[in-house]
C-alpha positions in Angstrom: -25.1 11.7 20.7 -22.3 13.1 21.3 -19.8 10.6 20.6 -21.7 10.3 16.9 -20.6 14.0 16.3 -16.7 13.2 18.1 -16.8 10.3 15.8 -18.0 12.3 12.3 -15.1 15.2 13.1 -12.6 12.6 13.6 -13.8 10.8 9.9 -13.8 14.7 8.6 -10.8 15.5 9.6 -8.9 12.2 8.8 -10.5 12.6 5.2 -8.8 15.9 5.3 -5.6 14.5 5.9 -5.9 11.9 3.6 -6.7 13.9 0.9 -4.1 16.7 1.6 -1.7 14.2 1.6 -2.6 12.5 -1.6 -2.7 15.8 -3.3 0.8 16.8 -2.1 2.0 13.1 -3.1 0.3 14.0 -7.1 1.8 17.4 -7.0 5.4 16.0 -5.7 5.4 13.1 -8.0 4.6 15.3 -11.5 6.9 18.3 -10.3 10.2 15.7 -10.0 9.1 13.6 -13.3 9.3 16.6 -15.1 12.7 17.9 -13.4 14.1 14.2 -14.0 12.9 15.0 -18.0 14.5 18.4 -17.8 17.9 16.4 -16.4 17.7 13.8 -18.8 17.4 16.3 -21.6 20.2 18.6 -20.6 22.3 15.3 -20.2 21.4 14.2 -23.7 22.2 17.9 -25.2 25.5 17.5 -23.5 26.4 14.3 -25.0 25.4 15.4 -28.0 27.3 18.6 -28.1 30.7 16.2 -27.0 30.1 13.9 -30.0 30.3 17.1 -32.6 33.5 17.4 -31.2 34.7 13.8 -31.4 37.1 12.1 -32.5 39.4 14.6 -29.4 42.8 13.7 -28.1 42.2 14.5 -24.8 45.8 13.4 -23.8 48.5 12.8 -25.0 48.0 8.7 -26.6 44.6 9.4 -25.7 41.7 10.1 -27.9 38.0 10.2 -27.1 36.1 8.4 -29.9 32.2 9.0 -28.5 30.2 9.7 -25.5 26.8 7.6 -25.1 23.7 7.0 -22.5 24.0 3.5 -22.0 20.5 1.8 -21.3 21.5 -0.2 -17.7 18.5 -1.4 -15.9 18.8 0.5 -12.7 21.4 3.0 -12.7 22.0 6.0 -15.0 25.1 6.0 -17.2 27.4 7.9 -19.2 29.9 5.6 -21.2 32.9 7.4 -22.9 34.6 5.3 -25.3 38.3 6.2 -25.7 41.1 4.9 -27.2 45.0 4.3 -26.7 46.6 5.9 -29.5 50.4 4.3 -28.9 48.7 0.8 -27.3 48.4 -2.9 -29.0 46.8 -5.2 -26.6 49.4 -8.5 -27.5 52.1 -5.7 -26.2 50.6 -3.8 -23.8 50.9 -4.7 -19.8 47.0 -4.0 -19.6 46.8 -4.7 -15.8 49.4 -1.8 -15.1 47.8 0.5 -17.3 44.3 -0.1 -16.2 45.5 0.3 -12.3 46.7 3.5 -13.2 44.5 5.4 -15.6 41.6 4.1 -13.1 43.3 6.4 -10.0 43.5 8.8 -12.9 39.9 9.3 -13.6 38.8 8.6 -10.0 40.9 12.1 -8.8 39.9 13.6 -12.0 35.8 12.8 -11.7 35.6 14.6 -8.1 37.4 17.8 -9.0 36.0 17.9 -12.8 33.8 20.7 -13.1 32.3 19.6 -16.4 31.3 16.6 -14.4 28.9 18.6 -12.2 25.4 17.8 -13.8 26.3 14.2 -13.6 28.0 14.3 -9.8 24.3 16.2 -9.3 22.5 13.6 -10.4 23.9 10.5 -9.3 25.3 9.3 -12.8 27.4 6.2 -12.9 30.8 6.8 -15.3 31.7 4.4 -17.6 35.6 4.7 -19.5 35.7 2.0 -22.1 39.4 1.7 -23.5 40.5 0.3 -27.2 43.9 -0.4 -28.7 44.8 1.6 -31.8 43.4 -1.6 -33.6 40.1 -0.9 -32.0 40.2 -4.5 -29.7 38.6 -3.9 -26.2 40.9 -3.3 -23.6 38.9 -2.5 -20.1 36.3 -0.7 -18.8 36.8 1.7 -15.8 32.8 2.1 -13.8 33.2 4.8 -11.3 30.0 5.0 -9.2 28.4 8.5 -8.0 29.2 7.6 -4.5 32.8 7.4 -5.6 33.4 10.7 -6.9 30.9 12.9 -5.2 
């Protein structure tokens, strides 16, 4: 007899676990689904509010064309399209240039303070580069683990 009542505490109480747990596992999962909406729409607003300034020379030679959320499968993205003002790609030595601009922007992304909300949340940077003629030159991809 009284194993039966050992044995309907222990199903009680493992119940109660079980449902505590699912209940904190519902409340987790909508509370970071809508702060992952609340990043994704302050990341959006700031993309937007850097394409009302754009066309930019950022640099010297350098102008920033557009900012965009790429759609990649399993990473978050920001893709800044730039483009070499002074640069033709049958002239240019594109390997040198890429070397150096990509040491560039990976010193630049860690001390960046407009990079923040993406450093925060684990965004992936994308530089594409264009000649003056608009031909492709290179794309820089600087992970988060990179510049964090």
């Amino acid at each position: 007899m009284q194993d039966k009542k050992n044995k309907r505490k222990q199903n009680i109480l493992l119940l109660l676990v079980i449902g505590t747990a699912l209940a904190l596992a519902v409340y987790f999962q909508f509370f970071l689904s809508e702060s992952a909406d609340e990043v994704k729409t302050e990341i959006t607003e700031l993309v937007t509010k850097y394409n009302k300034n754009c066309p930019l020379t950022i640099q010297q030679g350098i102008r920033l064309d557009s900012v965009s959320l790429p759609k990649l499968s399993d990473e978050r993205a920001v893709q800044y399209n730039l483009t070499f003002m002074n640069v033709e790609k049958e002239t240019a030595e594109i390997n040198v240039i890429h070397t150096e601009i990509e040491k560039s922007l990976l010193s630049t992304a860690k001390a960046n303070p407009g990079l923040q909300v993406f450093r925060d949340n684990d965004y992936t940077l994308i530089y594409s580069y264009y000649d003056k003629k608009k031909v492709f030159l290179f794309d820089v991809k600087i992970l988060p683990d990179q510049y964090k």
